[in-house]
KOLNU-884710 format. One record per atom (N, C-alpha, C): residue number from 0; x, y, z; atom name. Coordinates in Angstrom, 2 decimals. Layout:
<pts>
[pt NUM [X Y Z] 'CA'];
...
</pts>
This chain:
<pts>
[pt 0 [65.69 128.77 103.90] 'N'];
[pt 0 [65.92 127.37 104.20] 'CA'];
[pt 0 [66.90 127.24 105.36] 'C'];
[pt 1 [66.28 126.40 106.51] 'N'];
[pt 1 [67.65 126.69 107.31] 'CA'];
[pt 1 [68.46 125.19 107.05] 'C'];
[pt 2 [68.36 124.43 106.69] 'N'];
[pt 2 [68.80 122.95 106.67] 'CA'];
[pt 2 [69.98 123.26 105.33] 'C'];
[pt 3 [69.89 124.53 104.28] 'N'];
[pt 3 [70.66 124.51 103.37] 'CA'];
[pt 3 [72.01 124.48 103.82] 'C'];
[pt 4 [72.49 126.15 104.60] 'N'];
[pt 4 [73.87 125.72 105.27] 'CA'];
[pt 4 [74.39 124.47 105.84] 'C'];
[pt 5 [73.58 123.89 106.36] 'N'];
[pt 5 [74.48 122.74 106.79] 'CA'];
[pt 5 [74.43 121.26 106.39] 'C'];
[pt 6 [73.34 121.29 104.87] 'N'];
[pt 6 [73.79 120.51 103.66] 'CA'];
[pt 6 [74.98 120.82 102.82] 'C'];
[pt 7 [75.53 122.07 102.92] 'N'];
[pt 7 [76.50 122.19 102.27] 'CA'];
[pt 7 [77.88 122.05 102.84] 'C'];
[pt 8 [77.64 122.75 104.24] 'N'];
[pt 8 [78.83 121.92 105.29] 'CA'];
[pt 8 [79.13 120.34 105.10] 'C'];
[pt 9 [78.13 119.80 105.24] 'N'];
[pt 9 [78.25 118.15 104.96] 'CA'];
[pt 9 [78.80 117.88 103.55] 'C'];
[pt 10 [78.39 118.60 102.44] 'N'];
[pt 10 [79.04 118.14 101.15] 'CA'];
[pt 10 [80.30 118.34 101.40] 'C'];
[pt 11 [80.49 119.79 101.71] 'N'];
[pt 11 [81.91 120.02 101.83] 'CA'];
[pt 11 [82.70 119.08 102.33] 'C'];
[pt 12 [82.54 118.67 103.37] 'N'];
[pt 12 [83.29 117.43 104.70] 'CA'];
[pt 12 [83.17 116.74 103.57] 'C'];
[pt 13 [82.34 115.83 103.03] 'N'];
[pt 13 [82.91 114.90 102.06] 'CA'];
[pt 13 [83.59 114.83 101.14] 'C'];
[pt 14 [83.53 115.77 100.34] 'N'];
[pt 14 [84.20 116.21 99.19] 'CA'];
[pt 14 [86.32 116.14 99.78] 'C'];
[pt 15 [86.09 116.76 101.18] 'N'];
[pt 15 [86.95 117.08 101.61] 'CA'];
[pt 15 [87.99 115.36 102.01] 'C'];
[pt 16 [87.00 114.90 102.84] 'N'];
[pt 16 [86.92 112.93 103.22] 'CA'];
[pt 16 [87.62 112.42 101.77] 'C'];
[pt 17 [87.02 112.76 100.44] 'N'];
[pt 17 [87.23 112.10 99.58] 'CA'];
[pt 17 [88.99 111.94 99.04] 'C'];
[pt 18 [88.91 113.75 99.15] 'N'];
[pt 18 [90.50 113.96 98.40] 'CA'];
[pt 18 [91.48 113.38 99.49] 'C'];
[pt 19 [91.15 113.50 100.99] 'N'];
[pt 19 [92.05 113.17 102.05] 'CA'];
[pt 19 [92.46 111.98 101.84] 'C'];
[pt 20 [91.24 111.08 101.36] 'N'];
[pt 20 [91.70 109.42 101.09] 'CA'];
[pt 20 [92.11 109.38 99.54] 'C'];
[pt 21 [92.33 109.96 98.90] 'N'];
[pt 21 [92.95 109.70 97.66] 'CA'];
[pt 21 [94.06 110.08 97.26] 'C'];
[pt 22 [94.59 111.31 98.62] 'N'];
[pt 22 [96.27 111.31 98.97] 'CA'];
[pt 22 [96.52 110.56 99.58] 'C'];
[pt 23 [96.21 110.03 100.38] 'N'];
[pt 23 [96.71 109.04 101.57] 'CA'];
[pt 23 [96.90 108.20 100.66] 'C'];
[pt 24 [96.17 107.33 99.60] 'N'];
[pt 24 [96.26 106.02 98.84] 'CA'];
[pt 24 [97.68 106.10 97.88] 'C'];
[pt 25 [97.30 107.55 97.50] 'N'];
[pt 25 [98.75 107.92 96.32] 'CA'];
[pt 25 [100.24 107.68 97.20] 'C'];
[pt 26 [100.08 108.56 98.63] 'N'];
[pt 26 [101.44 108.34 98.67] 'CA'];
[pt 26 [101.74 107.01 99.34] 'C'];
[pt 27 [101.20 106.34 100.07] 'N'];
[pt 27 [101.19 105.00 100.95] 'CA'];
[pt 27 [101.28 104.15 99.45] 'C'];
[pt 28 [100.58 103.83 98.48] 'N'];
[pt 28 [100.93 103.39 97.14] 'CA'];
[pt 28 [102.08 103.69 96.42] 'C'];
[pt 29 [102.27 104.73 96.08] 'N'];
[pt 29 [103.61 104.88 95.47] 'CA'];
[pt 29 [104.51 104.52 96.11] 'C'];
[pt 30 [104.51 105.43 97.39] 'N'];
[pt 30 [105.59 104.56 98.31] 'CA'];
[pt 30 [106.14 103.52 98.34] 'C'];
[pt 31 [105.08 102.51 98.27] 'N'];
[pt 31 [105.48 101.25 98.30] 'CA'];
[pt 31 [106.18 100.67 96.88] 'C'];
[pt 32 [105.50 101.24 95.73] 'N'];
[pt 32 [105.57 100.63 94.42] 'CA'];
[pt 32 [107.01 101.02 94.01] 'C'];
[pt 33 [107.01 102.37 94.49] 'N'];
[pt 33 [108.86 102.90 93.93] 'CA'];
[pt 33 [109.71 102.25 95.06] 'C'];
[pt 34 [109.46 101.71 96.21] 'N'];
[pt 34 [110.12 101.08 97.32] 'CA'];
[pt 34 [110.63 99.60 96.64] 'C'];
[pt 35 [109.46 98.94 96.44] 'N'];
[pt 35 [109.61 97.54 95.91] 'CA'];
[pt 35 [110.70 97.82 94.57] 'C'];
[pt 36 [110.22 98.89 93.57] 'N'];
[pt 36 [110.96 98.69 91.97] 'CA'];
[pt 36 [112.33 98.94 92.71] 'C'];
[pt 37 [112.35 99.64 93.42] 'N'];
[pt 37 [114.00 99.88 94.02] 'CA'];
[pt 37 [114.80 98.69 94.73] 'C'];
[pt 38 [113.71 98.15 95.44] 'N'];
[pt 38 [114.42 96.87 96.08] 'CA'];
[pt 38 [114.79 95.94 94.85] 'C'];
[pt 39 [113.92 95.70 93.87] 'N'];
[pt 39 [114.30 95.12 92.79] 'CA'];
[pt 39 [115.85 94.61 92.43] 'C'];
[pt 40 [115.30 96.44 92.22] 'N'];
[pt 40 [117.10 96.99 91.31] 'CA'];
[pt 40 [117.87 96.59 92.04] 'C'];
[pt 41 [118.15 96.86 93.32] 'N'];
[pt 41 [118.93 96.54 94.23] 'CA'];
[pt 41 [119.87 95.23 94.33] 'C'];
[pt 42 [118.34 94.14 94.11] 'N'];
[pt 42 [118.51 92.72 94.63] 'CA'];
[pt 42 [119.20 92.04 93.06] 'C'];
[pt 43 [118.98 93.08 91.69] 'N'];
[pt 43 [119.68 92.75 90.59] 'CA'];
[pt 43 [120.95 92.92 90.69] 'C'];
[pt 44 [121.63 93.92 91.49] 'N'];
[pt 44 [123.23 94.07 91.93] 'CA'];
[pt 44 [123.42 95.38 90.64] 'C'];
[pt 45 [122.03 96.41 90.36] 'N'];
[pt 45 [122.64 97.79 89.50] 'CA'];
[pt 45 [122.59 98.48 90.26] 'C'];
[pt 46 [122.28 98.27 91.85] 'N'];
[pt 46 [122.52 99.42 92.85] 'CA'];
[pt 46 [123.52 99.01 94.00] 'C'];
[pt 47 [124.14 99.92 94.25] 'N'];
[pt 47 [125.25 99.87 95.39] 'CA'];
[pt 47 [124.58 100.23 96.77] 'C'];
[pt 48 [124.71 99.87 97.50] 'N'];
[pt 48 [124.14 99.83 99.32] 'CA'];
[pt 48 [123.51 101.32 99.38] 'C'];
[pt 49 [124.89 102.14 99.45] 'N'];
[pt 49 [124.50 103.55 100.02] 'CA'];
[pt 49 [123.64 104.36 98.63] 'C'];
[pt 50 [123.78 104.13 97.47] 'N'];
[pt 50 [123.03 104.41 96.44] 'CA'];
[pt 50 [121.49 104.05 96.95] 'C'];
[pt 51 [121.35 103.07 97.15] 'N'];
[pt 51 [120.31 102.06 97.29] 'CA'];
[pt 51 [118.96 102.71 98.79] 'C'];
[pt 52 [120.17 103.43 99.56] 'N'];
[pt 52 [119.51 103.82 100.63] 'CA'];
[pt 52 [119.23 105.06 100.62] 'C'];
[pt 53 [119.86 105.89 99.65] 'N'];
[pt 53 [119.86 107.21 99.83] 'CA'];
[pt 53 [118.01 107.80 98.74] 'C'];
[pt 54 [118.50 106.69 97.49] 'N'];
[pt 54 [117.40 106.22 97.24] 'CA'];
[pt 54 [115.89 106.06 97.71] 'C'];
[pt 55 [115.92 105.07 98.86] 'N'];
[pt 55 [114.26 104.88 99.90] 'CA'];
[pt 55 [114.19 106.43 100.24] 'C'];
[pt 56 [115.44 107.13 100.81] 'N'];
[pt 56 [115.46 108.00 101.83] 'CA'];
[pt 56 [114.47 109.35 100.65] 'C'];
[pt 57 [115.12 109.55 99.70] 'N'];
[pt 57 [113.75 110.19 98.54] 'CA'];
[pt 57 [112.67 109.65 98.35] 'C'];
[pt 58 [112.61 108.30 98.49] 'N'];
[pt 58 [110.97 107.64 97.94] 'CA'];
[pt 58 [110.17 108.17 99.30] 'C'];
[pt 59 [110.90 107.75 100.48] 'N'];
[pt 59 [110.24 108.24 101.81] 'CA'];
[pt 59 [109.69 110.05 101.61] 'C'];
[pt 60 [110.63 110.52 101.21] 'N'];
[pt 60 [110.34 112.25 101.21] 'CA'];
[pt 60 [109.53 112.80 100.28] 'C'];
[pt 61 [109.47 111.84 98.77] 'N'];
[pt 61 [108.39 112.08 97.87] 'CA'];
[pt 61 [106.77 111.79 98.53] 'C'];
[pt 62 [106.94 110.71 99.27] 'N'];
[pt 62 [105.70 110.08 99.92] 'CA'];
[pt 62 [105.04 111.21 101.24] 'C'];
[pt 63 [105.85 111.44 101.85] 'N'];
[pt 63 [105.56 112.88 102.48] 'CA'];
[pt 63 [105.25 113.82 102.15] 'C'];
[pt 64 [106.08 114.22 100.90] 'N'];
[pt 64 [105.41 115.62 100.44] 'CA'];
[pt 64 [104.72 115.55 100.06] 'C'];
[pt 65 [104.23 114.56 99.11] 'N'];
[pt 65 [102.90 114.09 98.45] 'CA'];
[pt 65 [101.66 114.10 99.65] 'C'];
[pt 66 [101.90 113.75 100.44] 'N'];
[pt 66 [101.05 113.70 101.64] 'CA'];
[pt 66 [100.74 115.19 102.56] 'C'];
[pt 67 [101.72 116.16 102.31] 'N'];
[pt 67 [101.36 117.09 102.78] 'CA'];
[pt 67 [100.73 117.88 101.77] 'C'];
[pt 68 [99.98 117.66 100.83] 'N'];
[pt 68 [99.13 118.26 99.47] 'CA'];
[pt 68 [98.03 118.76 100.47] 'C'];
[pt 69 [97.84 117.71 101.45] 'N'];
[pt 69 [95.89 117.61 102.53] 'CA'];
[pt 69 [96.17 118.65 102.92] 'C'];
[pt 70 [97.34 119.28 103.35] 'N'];
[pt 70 [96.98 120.45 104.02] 'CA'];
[pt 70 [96.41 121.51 103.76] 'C'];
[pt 71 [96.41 121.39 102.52] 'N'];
[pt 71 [96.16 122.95 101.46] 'CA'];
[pt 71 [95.01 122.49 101.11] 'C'];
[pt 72 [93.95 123.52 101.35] 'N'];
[pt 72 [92.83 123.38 100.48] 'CA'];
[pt 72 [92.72 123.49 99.27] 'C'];
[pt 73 [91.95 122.94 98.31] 'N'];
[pt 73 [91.54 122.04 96.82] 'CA'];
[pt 73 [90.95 123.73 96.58] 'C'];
[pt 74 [91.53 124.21 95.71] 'N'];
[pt 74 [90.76 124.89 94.64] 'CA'];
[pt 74 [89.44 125.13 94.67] 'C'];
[pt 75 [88.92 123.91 93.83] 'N'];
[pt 75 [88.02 123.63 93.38] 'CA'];
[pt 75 [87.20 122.72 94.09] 'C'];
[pt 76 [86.31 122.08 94.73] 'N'];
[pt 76 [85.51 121.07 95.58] 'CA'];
[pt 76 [84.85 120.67 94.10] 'C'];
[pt 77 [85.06 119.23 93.52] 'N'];
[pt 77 [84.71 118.67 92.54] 'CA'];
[pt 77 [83.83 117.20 92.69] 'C'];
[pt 78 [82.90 116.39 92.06] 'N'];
[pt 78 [82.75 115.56 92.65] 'CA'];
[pt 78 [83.40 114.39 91.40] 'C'];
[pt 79 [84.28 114.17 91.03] 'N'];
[pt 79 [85.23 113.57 90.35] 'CA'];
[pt 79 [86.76 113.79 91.09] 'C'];
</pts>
């Protein structure tokens, strides 16, 4: 079959498309969601300024590292 290899190239690319957008959503999402619960806290007066900033400055670095997961290839290529 010659069309097989490069049906499976194409699955692959998607499979691949898929997980890329479902880190991107996690950390751009969380990001935001632990950003906001923090501003919250903040705007309740249980966080102090530099507490408060040092704070984002981890939500920012969780959101990154979370984001650098794409780099590493998946184990497994799953379609779930």
């Amino acid at each position: 079959m010659i069309l097989e290899p490069s049906l499976a190239k194409v699955d692959e690319l998607m499979h691949i498309g898929r997980r890329l957008r479902r880190i991107a959503l996690q950390s751009a999402g969380g990001g935001m969601v632990l950003s906001a619960a923090g501003m919250m806290v903040a705007a309740a007066g249980f966080l102090p300024p530099l507490t408060g900033a040092i704070l984002q400055e981890a939500i920012d670095l969780a959101a990154v590292l979370n984001a650098l997961r794409a780099a590493f290839p998946p184990r497994v290529l799953s379609d779930y």
